[in-house]
N, C-alpha and C positions, 0 to 999 in steps of 0.2 A: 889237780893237774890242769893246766892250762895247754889248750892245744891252738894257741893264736899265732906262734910262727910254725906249729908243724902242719896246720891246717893249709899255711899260703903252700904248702912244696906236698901233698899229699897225693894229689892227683896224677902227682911226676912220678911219686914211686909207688901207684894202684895200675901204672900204666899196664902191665899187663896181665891184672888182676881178672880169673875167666869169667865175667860180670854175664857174657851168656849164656856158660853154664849154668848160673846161680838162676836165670831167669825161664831155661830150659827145665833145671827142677821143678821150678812152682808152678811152671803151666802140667806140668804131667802129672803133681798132684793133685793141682787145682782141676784136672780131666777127671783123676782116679775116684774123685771126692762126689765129683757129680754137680761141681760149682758153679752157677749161673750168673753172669757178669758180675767175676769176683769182686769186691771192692776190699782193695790190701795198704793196711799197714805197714809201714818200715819200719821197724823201731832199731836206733844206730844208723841213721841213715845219711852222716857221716854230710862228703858234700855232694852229693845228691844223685851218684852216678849211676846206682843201684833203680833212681824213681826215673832217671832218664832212661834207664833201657826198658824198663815197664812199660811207661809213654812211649816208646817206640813200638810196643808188640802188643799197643791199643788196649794197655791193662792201667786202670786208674789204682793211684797208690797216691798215700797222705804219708808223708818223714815225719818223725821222731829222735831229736836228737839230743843232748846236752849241751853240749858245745855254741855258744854266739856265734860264734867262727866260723865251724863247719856249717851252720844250717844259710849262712851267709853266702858262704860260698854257693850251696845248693841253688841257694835261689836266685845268685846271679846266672849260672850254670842252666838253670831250668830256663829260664826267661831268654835267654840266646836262641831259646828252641820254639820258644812263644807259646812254653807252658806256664801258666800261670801257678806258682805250687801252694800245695796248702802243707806250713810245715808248723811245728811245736816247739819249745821248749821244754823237756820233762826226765826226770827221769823214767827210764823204762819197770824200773821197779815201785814206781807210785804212779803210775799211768792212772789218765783221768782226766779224757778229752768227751767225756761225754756224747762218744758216736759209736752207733754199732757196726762191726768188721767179720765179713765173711772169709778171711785170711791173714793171717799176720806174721810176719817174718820177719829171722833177726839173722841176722846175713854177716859173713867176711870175722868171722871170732867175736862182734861183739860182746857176747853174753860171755865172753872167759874176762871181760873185764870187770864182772863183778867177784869180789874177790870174798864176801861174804856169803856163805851160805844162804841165810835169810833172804839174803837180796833176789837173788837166784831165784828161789820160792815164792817170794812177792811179786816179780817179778812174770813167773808162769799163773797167779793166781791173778794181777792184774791184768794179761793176755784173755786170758778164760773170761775173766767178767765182760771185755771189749768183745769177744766174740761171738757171731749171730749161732743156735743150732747147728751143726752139722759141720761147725766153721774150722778152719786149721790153724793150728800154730808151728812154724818151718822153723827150723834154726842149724846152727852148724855151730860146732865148737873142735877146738884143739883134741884130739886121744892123750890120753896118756904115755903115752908111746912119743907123738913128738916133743909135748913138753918135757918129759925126762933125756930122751935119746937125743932130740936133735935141737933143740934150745938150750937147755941148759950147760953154760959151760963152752959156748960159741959165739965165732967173732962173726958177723958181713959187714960187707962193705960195698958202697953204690959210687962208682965215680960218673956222675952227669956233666953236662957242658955246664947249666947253672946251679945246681944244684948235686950237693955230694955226703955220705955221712961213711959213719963209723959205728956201728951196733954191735952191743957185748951185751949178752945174756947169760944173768947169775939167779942161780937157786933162790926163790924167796922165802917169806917165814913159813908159807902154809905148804900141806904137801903137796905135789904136782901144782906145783905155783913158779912163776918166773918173774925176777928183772929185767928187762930190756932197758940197756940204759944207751940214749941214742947222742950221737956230736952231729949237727949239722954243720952246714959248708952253704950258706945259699949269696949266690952273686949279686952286689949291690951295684947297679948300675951308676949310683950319682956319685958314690965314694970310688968305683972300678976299683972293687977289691971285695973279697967274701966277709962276709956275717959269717958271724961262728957262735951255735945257740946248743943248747943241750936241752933235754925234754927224758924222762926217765916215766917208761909204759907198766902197767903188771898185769897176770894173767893168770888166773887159774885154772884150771880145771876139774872132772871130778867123774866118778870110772860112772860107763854107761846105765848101768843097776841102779845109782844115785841120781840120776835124772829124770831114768823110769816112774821114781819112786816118787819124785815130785811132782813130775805130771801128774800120776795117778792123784796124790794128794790134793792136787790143785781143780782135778776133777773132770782131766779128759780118759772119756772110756778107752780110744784105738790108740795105740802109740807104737809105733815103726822107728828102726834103725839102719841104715846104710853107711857108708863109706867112699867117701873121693870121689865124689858124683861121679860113683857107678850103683847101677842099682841091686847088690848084693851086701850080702854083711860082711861089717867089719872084722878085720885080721887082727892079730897081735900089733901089725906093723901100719893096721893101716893109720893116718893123718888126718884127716877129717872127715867127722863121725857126725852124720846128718839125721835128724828128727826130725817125725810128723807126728803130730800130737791130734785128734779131732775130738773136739768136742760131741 
């Protein structure tokens, strides 16, 4: 999948994505853990919004992303700010940057775009190997509960000044898996008339016990579960179901 026109219009429709929430989490685990000048990983770090509110709350973070595109974006994004970033190329599941990380985090659903099991597992087992003693691995993913209940089988829709889409979500082949299949609408200024692109996203997920199981596998002793950055556990209903894994 190629994310080169949905990367240009991403940041329009992250606009009110709660990026301090997500950064409110990892200071209060990065407190609970007893972490001294964390140094944090991003991995999914998309174009770069997540390493910018870091750099703003004086916490150094390295991106990881796949995408040409988004890490493009990032570091034009980053450099407006006169950070200079340090970003990758990689997948998250074959990581192998050869530096050791007292925190790592994979933020905003990344990790339900691996849609393989293995991936997943490699994935937590190349975190673990990046990670110093005592070090954390944060993440967030879809419940089961929204991808069955509230994705699958649903339309949205974004009408912007320049940019507009059309998003239908179908059942995919695996269980608790989705299509997201997106129309964009984005304004071309030289033709003054809209781009019309399509881009088709997937997503799986996998019930909380099967994550446990892989942490543990992968070889962190403490593993925590909450929900909807509040700091209790998850309901039947709740929506996003956050892990602390520590090595």
């Amino acid at each position: 999948m190629s994310y080169e026109r949905f990367a240009s219009i991403y940041d329009e429709l992250m606009s009110d994505a709660p990026y301090d929430k997500w950064v409110e989490y990892t200071k209060s685990e990065i407190s609970k853990a007893g972490l001294q000048s964390p140094k944090i990983l991003d991995l999914g770090c998309g174009t770069g919004s997540m390493l910018l509110q870091f750099a703003k709350h004086g916490l150094y973070a390295v991106g990881v992303d796949l995408s040409d595109e988004m890490l493009m974006m990032a570091k034009q994004k980053l450099e407006k700010h006169s950070i200079k970033p340090e970003l990758f190329q990689q997948d998250m599941s074959e990581l192998d940057l050869g530096q050791m990380f007292n925190c790592i985090v994979i933020y905003c659903d990344s990790l339900n775009y691996l849609q393989d099991e293995e991936r997943v597992r490699q994935t937590f087992k190349q975190a673990y190997s990046h990670l110093e003693e005592g070090g954390l691995l944060l993440f967030d993913v879809h419940s089961i509960f929204k991808i069955d209940e509230l994705f699958i089988g649903q339309t949205f829709a974004y009408d912007g000044i320049e940019n507009a889409y059309i998003w239908n979500s179908f059942e995919g082949e695996y269980p608790h898996s989705v299509v997201h299949e997106l129309t964009f609408f984005a304004w071309n200024e030289n033709k003054q008339a809209y781009d019309r692109f399509e881009e088709e996203h997937y997503q799986r997920t996998f019930s909380i016990s099967q994550y446990m199981q892989w942490g543990k596998e992968a070889g962190f002793t403490s593993m925590e579960v909450s929900s909807d950055f509040k700091n209790c556990p998850p309901s039947e209903e709740s929506e996003r179901l956050f892990f602390s894994f520590k090595k």
